[in-house]
N, C-alpha and C positions, 0 to 999 in steps of 0.2 A: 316750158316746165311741164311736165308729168306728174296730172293725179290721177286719181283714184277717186271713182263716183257708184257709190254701195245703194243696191236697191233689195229690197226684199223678193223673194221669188216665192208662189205658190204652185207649186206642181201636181198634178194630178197623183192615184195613186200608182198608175202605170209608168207614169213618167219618174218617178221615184224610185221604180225598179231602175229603169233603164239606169239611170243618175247612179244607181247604189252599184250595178254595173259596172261604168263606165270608173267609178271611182275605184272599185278592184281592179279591174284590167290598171289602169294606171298604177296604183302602188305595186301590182306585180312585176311591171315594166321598171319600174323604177329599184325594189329591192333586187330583180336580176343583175340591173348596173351595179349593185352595190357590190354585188355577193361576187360578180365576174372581175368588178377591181381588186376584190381582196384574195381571190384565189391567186391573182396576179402577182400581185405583193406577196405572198409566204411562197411563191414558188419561183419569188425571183428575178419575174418578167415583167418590160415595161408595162403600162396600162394599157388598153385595148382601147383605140380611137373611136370618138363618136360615130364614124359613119360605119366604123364595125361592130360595135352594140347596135345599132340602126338594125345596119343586117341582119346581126343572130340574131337579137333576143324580138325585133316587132319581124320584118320579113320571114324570114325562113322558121322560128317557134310559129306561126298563124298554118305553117304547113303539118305541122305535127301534129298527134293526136291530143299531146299533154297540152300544147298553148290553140287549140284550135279556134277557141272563145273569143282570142283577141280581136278575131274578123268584126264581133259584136259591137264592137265601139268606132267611133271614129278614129283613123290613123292618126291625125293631129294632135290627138290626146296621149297617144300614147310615145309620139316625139316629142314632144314637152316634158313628158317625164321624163326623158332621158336627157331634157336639156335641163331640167333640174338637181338632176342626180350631178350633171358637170358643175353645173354652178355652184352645188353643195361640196365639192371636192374643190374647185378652186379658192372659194372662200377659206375652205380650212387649212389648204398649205400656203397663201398668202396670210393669213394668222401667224402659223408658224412659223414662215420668215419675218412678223412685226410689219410685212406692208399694209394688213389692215389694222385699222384702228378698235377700239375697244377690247372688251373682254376676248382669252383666247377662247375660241372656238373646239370641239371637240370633231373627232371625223364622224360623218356621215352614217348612220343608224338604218335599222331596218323599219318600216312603217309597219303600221298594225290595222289593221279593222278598227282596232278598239281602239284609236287615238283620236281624240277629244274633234280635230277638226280634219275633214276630209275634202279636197278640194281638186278643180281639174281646170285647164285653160285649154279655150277658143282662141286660136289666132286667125287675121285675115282669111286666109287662103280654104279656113275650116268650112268659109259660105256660111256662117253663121249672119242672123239680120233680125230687125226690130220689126213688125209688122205692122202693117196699116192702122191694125190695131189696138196694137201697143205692147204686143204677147214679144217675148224674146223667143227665136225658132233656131233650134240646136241642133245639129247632127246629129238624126239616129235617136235623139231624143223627143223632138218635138216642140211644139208650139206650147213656151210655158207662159201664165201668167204673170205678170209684175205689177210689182205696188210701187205707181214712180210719185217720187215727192219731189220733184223738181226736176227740167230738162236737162239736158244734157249739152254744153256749150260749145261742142265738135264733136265731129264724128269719132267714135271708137276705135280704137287700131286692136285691141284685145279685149276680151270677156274672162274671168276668170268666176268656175259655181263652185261655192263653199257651202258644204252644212258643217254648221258648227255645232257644241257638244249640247247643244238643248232642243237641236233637230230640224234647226232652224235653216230656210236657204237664201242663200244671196248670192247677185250679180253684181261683179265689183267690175266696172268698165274704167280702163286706162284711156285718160285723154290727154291731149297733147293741146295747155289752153296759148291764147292769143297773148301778149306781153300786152296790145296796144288797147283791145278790147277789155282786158283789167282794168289799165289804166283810168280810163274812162268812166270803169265802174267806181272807181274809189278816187274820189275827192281828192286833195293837197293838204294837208293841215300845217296849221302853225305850234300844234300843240306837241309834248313832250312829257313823259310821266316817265317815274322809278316804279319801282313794283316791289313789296316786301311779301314773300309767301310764308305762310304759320298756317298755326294749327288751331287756332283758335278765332281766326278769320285767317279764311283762306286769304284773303290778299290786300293789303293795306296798300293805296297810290299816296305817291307823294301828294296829290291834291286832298286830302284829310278822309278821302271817303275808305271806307270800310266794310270789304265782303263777307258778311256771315259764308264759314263755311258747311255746306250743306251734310254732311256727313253720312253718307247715302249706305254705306256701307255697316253703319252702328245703328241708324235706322231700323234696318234689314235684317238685323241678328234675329231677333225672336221668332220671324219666321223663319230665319233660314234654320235656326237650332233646332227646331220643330221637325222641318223635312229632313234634318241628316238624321235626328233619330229616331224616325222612321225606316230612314233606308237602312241605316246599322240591324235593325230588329228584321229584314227581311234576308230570304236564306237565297246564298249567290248560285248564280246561273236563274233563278226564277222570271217569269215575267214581271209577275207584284215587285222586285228589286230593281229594273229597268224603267218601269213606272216610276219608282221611287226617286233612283236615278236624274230622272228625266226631270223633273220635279225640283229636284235638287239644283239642278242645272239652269234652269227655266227662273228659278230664283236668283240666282247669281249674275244670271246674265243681264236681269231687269234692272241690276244695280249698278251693274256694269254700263248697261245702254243712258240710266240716268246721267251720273256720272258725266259719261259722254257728250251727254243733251249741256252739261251745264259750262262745261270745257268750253264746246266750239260757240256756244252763247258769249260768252265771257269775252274770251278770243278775238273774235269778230267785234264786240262793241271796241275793245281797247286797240284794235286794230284801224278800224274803221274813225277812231275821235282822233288818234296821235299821230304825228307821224314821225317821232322814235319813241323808241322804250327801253328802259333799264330795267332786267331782270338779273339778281345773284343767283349763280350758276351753285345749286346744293347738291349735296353728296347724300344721294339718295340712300346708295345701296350700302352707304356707313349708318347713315340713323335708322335703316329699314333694322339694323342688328341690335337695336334698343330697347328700352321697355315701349317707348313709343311705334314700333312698329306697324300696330294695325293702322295706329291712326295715319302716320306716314300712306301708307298703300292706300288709304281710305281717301286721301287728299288727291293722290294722282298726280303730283307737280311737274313729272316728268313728262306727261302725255300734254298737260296744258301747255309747257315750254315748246315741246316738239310741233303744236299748234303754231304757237306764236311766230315759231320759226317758217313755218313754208308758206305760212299767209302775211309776214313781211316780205317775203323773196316776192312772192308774188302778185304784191301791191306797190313793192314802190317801199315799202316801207323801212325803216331802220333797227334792228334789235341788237343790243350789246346785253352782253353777258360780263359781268364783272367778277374777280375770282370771289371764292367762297370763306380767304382768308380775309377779306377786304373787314375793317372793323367796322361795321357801321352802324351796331347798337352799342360801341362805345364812344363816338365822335359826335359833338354839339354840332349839328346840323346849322346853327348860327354864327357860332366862333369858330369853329373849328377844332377846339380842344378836346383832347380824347383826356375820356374820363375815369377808363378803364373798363375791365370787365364787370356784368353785373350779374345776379341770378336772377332765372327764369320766374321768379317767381317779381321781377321787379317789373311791375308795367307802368309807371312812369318817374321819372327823376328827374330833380334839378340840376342845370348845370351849375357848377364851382365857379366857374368863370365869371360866366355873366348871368349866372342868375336866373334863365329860361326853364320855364316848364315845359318838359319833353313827355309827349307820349311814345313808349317805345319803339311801337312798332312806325308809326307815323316818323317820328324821327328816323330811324333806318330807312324809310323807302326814301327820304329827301337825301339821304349821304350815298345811296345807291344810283339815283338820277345824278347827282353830284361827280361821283367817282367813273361816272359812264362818258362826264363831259356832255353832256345835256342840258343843266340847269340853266343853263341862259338863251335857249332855245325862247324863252317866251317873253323875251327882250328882242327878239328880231334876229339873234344869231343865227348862222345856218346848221342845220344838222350834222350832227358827226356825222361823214362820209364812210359808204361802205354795209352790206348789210351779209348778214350772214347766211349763206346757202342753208336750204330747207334741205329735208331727207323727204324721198319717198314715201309717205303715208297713205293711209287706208282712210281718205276721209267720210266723214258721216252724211247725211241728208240732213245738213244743216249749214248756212253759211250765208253767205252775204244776198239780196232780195235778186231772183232771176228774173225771167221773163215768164209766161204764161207757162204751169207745170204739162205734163207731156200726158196726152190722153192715155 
């Protein structure tokens, strides 16, 4: 399994240039591919193959007077880009024939200086390496600082350096971990929970306990409304407005990184006590269109699930997702009899049936562990077989306890 292990990077202010460099050379390499595909298309002609963008636009442009620059960077960087530019173009016409799944795709865009995140990839053959003493050493860049919060559990096959829109840098390293070595790490359990996610605790378990949700995002307003009207009041292209900017960003992101912190906390505990879980699969991107909206984006429930997902694949673990029409704050979590629909405003009722006092949300996570075929998990049944493949993610410096952090 492939992840992704994000460490902070401190670069000097030379090595900044170089980086700010190497990241133009790349988007130039890369909008070439774009602009050479679409000259292609209005005139008719098939697409021009990877190894002849190769050619023209990093080979033979470094000879020219206009792309002479390109010599400035490392070549790996600027093959990457062009093997981004491909992957951007296949992803969009497998959309449009329906082979990939989600939302369609739109075709491939020109990049900007001025977009939020600028980023470039190290592969093997770049001689990129970790040093004795702990610095990440880059092609043509140099020996950068890192801030490591936890080793690394194999060796790296790629490096990818991102500044992001608050100026911030990281080395996100691809690793390729051990199935057996996980294993090992994470225990067996007998246990099994449902999961109800809200808005007013983030996460009710079938076990009666109840997550305040932290609301990182409503927190953070006062100041964040402070710094945007600041920046409004400052006049564009200025310095004092990129300050502002910056500010702005720097804010957004702290809430963002919280957030984060509380995700893969969460995560990991309910990952690490259970070994299935039942979570209802919600239609984000239908309540994000409601009055409730910020608080929606404020909760994150889609970043927590995508959690839950790669760190069951990768433990051993069981996650079922059950549909979103599934009734389960109408159904008597002890009878069974559904009671119908209620309002939002109702947070607990009895049932008609038999008389139980339901708390709502707590009754929903028990009809969700219910409906996933779980609930007799803690009677000695075995676990529903089968776990759902993880996606690729970016994950944090945060997760289950390592070995000794890396000097």
């Amino acid at each position: 399994m492939h992840l992704r292990y994000a460490f902070r990077l401190y670069p000097e202010p030379g090595q900044r240039t170089a980086l700010a460099r190497a990241f133009g050379c790349a988007r130039v390499v890369y909008n070439d591919a774009v602009s050479a595909r679409e000259d292609a298309r209005k005139a008719g002609q098939p697409f021009p193959k990877a190894g002849e963008l190769s050619t023209r636009l990093i080979t033979e442009a470094k000879r020219t007077v206009e792309r002479s620059w390109l010599g400035e960077v490392s070549a790996v960087v600027l093959q990457q880009s062009l093997r981004d530019a491909e992957s951007a173009y296949r992803n969009f016409f497998a959309s449009l024939k329906g082979d990939r799944k989600g939302p369609k795709l739109g075709a491939p865009r020109f990049k900007s200086r001025k977009d939020a995140r600028q980023s470039i990839r190290f592969t093997a053959n770049a001689r990129w390496k970790i040093t004795d003493s702990g610095q990440l050493d880059l092609p043509k860049i140099g020996a950068v600082k890192v801030k490591w919060s936890r080793t690394l559990p194999a060796t790296p096959t790629s490096v990818t350096v991102i500044k992001d829109s608050a100026g911030r840098f990281f080395a996100s390293f691809v690793i390729d971990t051990d199935p057996a070595a996980d294993a090992t790490r994470m225990p067996e359990s007998d246990q099994s929970i449902g999961i109800d996610l809200g808005l007013t605790h983030f996460a009710v378990l079938s076990t009666g306990e109840k997550i305040d949700s932290p609301r990182f995002l409503r927190r953070a307003e006062k100041k964040l409304k402070k710094a945007q009207r600041e920046l409004s009041r400052k006049r564009k292209g200025s310095k004092n407005r990129e300050k502002a900017r910056l500010k702005v960003a720097r804010a957004h992101a702290k809430v963002t990184d919280a957030r984060k912190e509380f995700h893969h906390q969460l995560s990991t505990r309910l990952i690490s006590e259970n070994q299935g879980i039942a979570v209802e699969s919600l239609s984000v991107a239908g309540l994000a269109r409601t009055r409730l909206a910020k608080s929606v984006h404020d909760a994150g429930w889609a970043s927590f699930v995508n959690m839950l997902e790669y760190k069951a694949e990768r433990y051993g673990r069981t996650l079922v997702k059950i549909g979103r029409f599934e009734p389960t704050s109408q159904v008597c979590s002890t009878c069974g009899v559904k009671d119908g629909p209620k309002p939002l405003t109702i947070r607990e009722w009895t049932c008609t049936a038999c008389g139980t006092l339901h708390d709502r949300d707590h009754n929903a996570a028990l009809n969700v562990k219910t409906a996933a075929g779980l609930a007799v998990t803690a009677c000695g049944a075995p676990i529903r077989p089968g776990a759902i493949p993880a996606q690729r993610e970016e994950t944090g410096s945060h997760g289950f306890p390592t070995a000794n952090r890396a000097a």
